[in-house]
TIDONU-904574 format. One record per residue: x negated, y, z negated of N, C-alpha, C in turn. Coordinates in Angstrom, 2 decimals. Last residue first. Example, Ala and Ser with C-alpha at 12.3 -4.5 7.8 and 13.67 -1.06 7.14 Angstrom:
# residues 2
    n_px    n_py    n_pz   ca_px   ca_py   ca_pz    c_px    c_py    c_pz
  -12.85   -2.25   -7.08  -13.67   -1.06   -7.14  -12.90    0.03   -7.87
  -13.19   -5.69   -7.80  -12.30   -4.50   -7.80  -13.20   -3.30   -7.80
//
This chain:
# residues 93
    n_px    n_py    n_pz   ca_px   ca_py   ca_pz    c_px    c_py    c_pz
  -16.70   16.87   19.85  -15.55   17.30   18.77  -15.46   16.76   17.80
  -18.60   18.80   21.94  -18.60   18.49   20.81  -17.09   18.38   20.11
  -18.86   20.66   23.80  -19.19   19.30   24.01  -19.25   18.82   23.14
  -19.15   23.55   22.40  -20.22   22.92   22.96  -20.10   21.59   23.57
  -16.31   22.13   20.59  -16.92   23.43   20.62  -18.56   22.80   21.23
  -12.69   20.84   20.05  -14.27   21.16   20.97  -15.07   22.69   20.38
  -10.59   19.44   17.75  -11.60   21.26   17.70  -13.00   20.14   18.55
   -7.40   18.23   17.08   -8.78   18.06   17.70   -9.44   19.55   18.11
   -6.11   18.45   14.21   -6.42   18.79   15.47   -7.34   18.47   16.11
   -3.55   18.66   11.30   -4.97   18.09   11.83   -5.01   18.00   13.56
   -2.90   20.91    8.97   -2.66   20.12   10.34   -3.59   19.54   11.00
   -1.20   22.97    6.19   -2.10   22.01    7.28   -1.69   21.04    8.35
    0.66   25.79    6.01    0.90   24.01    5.67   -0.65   24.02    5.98
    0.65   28.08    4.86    2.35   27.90    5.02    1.69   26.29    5.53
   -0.24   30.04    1.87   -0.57   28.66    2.72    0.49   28.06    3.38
   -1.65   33.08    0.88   -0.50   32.23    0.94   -0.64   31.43    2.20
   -4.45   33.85   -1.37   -3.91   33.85    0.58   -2.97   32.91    0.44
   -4.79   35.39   -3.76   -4.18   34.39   -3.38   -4.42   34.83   -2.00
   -8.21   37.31   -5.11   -6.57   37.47   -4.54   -6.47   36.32   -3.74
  -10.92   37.15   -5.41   -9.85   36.43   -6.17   -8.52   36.34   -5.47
  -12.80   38.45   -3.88  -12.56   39.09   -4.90  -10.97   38.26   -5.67
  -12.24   36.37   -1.71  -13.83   36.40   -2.93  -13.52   37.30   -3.82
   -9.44   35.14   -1.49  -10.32   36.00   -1.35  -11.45   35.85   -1.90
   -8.47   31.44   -1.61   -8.44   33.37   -2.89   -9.71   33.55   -1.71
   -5.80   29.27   -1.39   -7.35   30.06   -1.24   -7.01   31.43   -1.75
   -5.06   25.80   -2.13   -5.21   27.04   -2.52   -6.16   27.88   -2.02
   -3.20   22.64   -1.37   -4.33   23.83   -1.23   -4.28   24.91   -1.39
   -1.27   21.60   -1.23   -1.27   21.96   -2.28   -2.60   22.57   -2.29
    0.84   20.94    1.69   -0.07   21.04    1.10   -0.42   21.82   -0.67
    2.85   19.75    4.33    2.81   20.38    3.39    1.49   20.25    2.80
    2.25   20.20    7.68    2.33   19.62    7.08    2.30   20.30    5.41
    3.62   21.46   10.56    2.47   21.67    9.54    3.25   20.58    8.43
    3.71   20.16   14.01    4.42   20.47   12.87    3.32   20.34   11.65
    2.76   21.09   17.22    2.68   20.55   16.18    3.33   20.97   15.21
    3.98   22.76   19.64    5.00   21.87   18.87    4.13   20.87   17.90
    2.41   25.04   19.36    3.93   25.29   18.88    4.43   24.31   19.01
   -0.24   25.80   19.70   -0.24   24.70   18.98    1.67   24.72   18.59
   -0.74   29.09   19.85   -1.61   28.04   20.11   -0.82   26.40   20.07
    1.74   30.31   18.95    1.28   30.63   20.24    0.05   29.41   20.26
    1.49   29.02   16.21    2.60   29.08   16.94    2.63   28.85   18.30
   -1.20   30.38   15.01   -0.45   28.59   15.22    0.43   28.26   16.10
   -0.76   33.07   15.48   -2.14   32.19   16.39   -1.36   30.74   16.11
    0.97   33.29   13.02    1.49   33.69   14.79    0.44   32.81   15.67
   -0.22   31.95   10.86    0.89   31.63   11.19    1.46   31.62   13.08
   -4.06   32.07   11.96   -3.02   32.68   11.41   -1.51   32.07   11.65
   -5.83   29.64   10.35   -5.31   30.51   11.74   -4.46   30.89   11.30
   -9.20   28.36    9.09   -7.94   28.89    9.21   -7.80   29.38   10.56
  -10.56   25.17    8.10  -10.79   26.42    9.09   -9.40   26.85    9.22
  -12.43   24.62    4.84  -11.92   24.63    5.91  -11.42   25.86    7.01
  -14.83   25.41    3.83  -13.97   24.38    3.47  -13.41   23.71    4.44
  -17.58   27.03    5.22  -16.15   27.04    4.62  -15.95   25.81    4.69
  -20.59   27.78    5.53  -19.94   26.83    4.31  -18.77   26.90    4.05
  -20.26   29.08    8.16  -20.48   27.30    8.17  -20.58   27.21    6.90
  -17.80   30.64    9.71  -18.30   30.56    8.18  -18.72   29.14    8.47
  -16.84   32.22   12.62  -17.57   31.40   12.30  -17.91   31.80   10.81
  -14.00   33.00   14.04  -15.13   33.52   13.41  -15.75   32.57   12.63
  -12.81   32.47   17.39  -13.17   31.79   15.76  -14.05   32.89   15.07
  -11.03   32.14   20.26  -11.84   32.36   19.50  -11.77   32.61   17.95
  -10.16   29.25   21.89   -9.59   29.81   21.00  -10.84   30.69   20.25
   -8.33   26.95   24.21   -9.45   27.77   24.04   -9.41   29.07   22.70
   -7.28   24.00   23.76   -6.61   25.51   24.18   -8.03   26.67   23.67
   -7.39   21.51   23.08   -8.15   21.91   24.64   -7.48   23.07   24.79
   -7.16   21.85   20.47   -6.49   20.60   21.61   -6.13   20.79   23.07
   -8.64   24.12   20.66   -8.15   23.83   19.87   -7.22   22.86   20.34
  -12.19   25.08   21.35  -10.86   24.27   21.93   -9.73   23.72   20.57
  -14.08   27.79   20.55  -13.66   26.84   20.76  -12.45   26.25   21.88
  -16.41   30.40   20.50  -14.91   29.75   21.19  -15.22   28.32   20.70
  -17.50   32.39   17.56  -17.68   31.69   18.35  -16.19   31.27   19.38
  -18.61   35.09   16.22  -17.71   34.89   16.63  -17.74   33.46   17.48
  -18.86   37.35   12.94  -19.85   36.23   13.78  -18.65   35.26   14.16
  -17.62   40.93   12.81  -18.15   38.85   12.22  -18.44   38.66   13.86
  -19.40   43.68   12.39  -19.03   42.56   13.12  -19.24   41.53   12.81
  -20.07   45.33   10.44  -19.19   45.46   11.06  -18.44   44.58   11.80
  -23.52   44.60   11.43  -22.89   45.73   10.64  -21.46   45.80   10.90
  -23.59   41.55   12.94  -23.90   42.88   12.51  -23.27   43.62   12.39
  -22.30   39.15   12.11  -23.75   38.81   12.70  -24.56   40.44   12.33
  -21.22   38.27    8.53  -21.26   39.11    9.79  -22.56   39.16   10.48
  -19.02   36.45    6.91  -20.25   36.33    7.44  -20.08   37.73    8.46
  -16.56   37.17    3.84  -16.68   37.34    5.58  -18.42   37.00    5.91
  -15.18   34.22    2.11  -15.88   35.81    2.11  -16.33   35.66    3.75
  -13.01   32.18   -0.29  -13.60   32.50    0.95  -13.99   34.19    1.30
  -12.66   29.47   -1.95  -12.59   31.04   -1.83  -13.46   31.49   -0.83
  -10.49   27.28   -2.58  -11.62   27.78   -1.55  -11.47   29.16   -1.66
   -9.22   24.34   -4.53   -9.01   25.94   -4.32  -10.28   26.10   -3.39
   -7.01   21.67   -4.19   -8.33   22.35   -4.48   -7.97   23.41   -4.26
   -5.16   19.09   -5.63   -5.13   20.60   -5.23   -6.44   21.01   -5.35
   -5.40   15.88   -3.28   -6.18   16.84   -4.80   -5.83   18.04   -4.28
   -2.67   13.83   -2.36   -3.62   14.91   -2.02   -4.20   15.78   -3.29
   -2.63   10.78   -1.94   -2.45   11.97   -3.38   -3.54   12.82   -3.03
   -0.87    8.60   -0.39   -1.13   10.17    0.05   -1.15   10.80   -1.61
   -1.57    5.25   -0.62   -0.66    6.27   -1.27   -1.52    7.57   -1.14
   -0.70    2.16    0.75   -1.44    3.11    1.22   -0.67    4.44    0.62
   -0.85   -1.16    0.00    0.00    0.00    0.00   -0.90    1.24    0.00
//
């Protein structure tokens, strides 16, 4: 018997910038929809916005979750699900 107990974690998350002003930007594929990113390589995980989900990805369905994220200065980011995807980037997924 196979039982889903997802752990609530928390991620707090802060901006990288290549320069002054500017995050650090890469493309991807987001189930081969091309998509630009700002790149954090110690994040947790990778966000999008509600509208970018929609317009990218409108008939996957989110899944519920008990994940949490805060700003670096603490403040909540409200979590409307997860989803799992296939992500190219370089020939790579």
């Amino acid at each position: 018997m196979e039982v889903d107990q997802e752990v609530e974690r928390t991620y707090w998350l802060k901006q990288i910038r290549s320069e002054p002003g500017r995050p650090l930007e890469i493309e991807v594929k987001l189930e081969g929809k091309p998509l630009v990113m700002e790149l954090d390589t110690g994040a947790g995980v990778s966000l999008v916005s509600e509208k970018t989900f929609q317009m990218i990805l409108p008939s996957h369905i989110t899944q519920a979750t008990r994940t949490q994220l805060r700003t670096y200065s603490g403040e909540v980011i409200p979590v409307v699900g997860k989803v799992d995807v296939e992500v190219q980037y370089q020939g790579n997924r």
